[in-house]
C-alpha positions, 0 to 999 in steps of 0.5 A: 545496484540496480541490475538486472532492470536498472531504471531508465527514464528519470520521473518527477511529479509535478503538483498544481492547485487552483485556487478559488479564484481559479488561477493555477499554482505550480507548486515546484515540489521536485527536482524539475525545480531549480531550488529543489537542487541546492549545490552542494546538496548536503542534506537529503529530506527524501521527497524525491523518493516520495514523489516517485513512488506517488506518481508511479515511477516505481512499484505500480501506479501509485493511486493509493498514495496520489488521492490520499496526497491530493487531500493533504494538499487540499488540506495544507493550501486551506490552513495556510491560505486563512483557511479557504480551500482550493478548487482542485490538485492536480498531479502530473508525471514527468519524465525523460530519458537517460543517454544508453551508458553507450552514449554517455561514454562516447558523448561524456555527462549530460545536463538533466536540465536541458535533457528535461528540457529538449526530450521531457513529457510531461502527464496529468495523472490524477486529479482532487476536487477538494470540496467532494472528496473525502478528507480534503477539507480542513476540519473544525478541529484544526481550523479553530486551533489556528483561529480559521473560520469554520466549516459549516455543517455538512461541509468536512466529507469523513472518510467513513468505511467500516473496516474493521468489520471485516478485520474481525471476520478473520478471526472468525472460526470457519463453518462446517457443511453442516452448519456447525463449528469445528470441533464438535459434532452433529446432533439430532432432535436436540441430542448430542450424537456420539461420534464415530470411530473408524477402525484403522485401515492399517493392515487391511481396507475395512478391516481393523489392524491386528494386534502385533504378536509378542516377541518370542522369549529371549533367554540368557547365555549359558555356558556350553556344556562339554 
């Protein structure tokens, strides 16, 4: 399925927050966690998916993803904990190998579970200051429908770029050297200069193409005369 470059580490991503207290909270939102690995595992919910593609095991990095996921967590911890937000997130990669299928088929299966637990790694990847970042505080909006204190003035960080402006320039016509738009031409002293037609250069350089002579006249059959 996967052929040629078929995967050959398996990688979780490991969330912990600390909280205002300053005691850390592993959060067991992948598979490295027992619970995470219900048998029989009916029912998919993608997560692990989305973990992988945040922690980088796959297409690139994954910064994007892991500070915009950080500050969901930011967020998350304060609406669930009567709205105090926690100091921190951190994400870490977890990684071990898969068995060559030379060895799996000499050895037989393997338990992931002791292979994370003999060979694993494990690297911190990312980390959120809740507090600093933009959109890791939970704003007023949210805090006074669930009946959480509010936030005082200053405090939510908005995450403020004009993007648009610069949307909007794509669609902006190009400039010519000159300064004026396409399509039109140039002027002088306020007047509007005629534009110049080039003669085709067709039949010659420099020279205009001649007129195609008239093919010569085409009469009808007539019977030969005996």
């Amino acid at each position: 399925m996967f052929a040629p470059n078929p995967p050959r580490h398996n990688v979780l991503m490991r969330t912990v927050v600390t909280d205002e207290t300053g005691e850390r909270w592993d959060l067991r939102t992948d598979t490295y966690a027992l619970e995470r690995k219900p048998i029989p595992w009916v029912w998919n919910d993608r997560m692990r998916k989305m973990n992988r593609r945040i922690i980088g095991g796959e297409s690139g990095k994954g910064d994007w993803y892991q500070q915009w996921y950080s500050r969901f967590i930011c967020r998350q911890w304060a609406m669930s904990h009567r709205g105090v937000m926690p100091q921190k997130v951190e994400l870490y990669k977890v990684s071990y190998r898969m068995p060559a299928p030379e060895i799996v088929a000499k050895q037989g299966y393997y338990s992931p579970e002791k292979l994370l637990y003999d060979t694993g790694r494990e690297e911190r990847q990312h980390t959120t200051k809740c507090a600093s970042s933009d959109h890791g505080q939970l704003p007023n909006f949210i805090r006074e429908r669930h009946g959480l204190p509010l936030l005082e003035e200053g405090v939510f960080k908005p995450w403020i770029h004009n993007k648009k402006k610069a949307w909007d320039k794509r669609y902006d016509p190009p400039k010519t050297t000159d300064g004026s738009k396409p399509g039109t031409t140039g002027t002088t002293s306020g007047k509007r200069t005629p534009a110049t037609v080039k003669p085709s250069l067709a039949k010659g350089e420099g020279e205009a193409a001649a007129p195609e002579p008239a093919p010569p006249e085409t009469k009808p059959l007539t019977k030969p005369v005996d």
